[in-house]
mmCIF file of the C-alpha atoms, coordinates in Angstrom:
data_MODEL
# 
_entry.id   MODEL 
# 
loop_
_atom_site.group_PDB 
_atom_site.id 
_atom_site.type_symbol 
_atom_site.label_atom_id 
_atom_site.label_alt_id 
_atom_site.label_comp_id 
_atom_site.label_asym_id 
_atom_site.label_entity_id 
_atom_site.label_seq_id 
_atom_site.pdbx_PDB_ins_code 
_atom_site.Cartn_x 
_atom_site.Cartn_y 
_atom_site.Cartn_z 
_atom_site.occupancy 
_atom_site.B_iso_or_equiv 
_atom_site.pdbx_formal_charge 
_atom_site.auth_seq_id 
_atom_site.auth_comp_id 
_atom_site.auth_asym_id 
_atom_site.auth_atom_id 
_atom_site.pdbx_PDB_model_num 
ATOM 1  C CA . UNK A 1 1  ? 106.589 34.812 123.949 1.00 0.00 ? 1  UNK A CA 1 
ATOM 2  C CA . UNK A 1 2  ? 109.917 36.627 125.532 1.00 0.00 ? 2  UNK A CA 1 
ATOM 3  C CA . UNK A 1 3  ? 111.527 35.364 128.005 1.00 0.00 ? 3  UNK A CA 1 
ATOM 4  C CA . UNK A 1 4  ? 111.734 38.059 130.903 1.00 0.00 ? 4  UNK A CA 1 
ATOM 5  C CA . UNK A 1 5  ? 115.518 38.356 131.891 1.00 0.00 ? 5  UNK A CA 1 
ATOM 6  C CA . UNK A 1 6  ? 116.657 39.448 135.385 1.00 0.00 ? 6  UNK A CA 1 
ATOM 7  C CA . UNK A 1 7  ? 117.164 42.842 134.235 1.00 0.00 ? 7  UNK A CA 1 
ATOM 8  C CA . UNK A 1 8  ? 114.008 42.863 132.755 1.00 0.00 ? 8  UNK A CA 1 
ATOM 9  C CA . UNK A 1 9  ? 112.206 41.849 135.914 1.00 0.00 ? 9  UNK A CA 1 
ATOM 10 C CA . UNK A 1 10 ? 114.339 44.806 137.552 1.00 0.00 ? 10 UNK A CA 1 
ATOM 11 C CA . UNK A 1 11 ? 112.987 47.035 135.776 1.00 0.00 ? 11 UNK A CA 1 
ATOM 12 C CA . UNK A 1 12 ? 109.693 46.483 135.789 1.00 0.00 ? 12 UNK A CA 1 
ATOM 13 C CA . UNK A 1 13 ? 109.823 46.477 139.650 1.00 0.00 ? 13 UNK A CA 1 
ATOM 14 C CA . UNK A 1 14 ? 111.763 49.871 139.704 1.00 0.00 ? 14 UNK A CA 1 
ATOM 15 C CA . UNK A 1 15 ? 108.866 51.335 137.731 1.00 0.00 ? 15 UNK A CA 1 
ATOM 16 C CA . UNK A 1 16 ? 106.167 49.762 140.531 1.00 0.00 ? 16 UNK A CA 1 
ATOM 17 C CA . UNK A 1 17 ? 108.007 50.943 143.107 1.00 0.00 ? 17 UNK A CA 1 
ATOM 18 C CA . UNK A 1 18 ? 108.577 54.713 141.243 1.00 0.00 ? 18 UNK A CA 1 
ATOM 19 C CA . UNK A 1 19 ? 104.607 54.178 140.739 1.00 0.00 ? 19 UNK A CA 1 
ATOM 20 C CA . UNK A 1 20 ? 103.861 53.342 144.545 1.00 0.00 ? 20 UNK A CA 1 
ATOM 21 C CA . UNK A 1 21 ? 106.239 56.142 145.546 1.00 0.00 ? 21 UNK A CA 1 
ATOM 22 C CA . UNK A 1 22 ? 104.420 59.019 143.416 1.00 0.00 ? 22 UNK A CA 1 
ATOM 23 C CA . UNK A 1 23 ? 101.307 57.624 145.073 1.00 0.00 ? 23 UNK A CA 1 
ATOM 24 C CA . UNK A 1 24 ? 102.187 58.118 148.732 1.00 0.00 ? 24 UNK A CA 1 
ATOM 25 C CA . UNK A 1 25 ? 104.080 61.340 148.280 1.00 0.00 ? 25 UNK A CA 1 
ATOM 26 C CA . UNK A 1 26 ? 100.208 62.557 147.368 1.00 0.00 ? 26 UNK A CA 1 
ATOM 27 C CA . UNK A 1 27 ? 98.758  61.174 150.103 1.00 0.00 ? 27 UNK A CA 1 
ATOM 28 C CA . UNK A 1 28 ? 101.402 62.055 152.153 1.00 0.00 ? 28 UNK A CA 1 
ATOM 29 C CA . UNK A 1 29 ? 100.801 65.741 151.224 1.00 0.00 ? 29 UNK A CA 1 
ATOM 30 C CA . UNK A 1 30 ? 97.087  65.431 150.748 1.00 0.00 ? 30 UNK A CA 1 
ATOM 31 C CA . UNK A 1 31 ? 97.582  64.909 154.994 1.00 0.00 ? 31 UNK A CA 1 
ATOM 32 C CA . UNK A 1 32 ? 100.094 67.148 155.806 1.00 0.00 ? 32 UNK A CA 1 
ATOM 33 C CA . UNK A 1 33 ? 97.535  69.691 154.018 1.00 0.00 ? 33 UNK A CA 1 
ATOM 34 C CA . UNK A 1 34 ? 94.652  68.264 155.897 1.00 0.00 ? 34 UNK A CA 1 
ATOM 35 C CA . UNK A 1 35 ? 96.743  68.495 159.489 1.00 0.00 ? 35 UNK A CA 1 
ATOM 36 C CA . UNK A 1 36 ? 97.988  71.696 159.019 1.00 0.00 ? 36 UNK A CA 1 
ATOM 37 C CA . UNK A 1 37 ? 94.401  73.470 157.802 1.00 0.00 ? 37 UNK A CA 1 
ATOM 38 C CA . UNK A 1 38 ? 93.010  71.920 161.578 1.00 0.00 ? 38 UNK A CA 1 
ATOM 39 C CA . UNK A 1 39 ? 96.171  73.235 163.591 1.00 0.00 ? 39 UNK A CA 1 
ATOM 40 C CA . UNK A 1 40 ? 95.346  76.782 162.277 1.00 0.00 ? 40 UNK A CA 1 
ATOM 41 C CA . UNK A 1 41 ? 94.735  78.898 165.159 1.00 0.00 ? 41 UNK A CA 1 
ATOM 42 C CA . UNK A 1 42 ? 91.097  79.791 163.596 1.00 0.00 ? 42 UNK A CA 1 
ATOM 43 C CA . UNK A 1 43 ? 89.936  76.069 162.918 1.00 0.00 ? 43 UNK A CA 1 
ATOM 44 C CA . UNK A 1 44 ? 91.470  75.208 166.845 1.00 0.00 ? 44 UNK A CA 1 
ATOM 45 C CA . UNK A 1 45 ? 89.168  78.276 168.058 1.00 0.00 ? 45 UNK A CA 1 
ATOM 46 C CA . UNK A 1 46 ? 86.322  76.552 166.575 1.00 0.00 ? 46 UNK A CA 1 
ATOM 47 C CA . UNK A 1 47 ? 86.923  73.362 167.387 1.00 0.00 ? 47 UNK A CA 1 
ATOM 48 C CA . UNK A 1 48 ? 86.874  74.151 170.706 1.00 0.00 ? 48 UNK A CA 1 
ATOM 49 C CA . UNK A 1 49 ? 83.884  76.024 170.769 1.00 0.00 ? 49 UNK A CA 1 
ATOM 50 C CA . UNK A 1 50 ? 81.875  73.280 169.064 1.00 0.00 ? 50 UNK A CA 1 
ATOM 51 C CA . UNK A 1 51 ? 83.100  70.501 171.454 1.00 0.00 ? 51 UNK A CA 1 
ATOM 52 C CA . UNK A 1 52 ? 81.942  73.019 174.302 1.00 0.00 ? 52 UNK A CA 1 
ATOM 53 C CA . UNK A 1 53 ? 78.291  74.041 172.992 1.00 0.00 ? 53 UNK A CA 1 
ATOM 54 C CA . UNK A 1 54 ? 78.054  70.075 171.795 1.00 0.00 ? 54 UNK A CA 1 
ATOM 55 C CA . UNK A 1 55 ? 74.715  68.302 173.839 1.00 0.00 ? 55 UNK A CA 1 
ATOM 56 C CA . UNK A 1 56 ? 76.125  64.964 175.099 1.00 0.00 ? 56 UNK A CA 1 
ATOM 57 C CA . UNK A 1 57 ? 73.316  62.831 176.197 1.00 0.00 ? 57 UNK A CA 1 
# 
């Protein structure tokens, strides 16, 4: 079995952390997407006008 050396173990966290990174630069833009699509001046229109014809009970 090899024995892991420090720089080893370095690297292997520099690739997680490169892994984790890609990951929440997607979701990061995956919500940025999501946000700006409801801010658009057509989806605001209509979210107002649903909350206002809504029935509360």
């Amino acid at each position: 079995m090899k024995k892991n050396t420090p720089i080893d173990l370095l690297k292997e966290n520099i690739a997680v952390l490169k892994f984790k990174q890609e990951e929440d630069l997607a979701i990061l833009k995956w919500q940025l997407e999501t946000t700006f699509d409801s801010l658009k001046p057509q989806n605001l229109l209509k979210s107002a006008i649903m909350s206002m014809t809504s029935v509360t009970g």
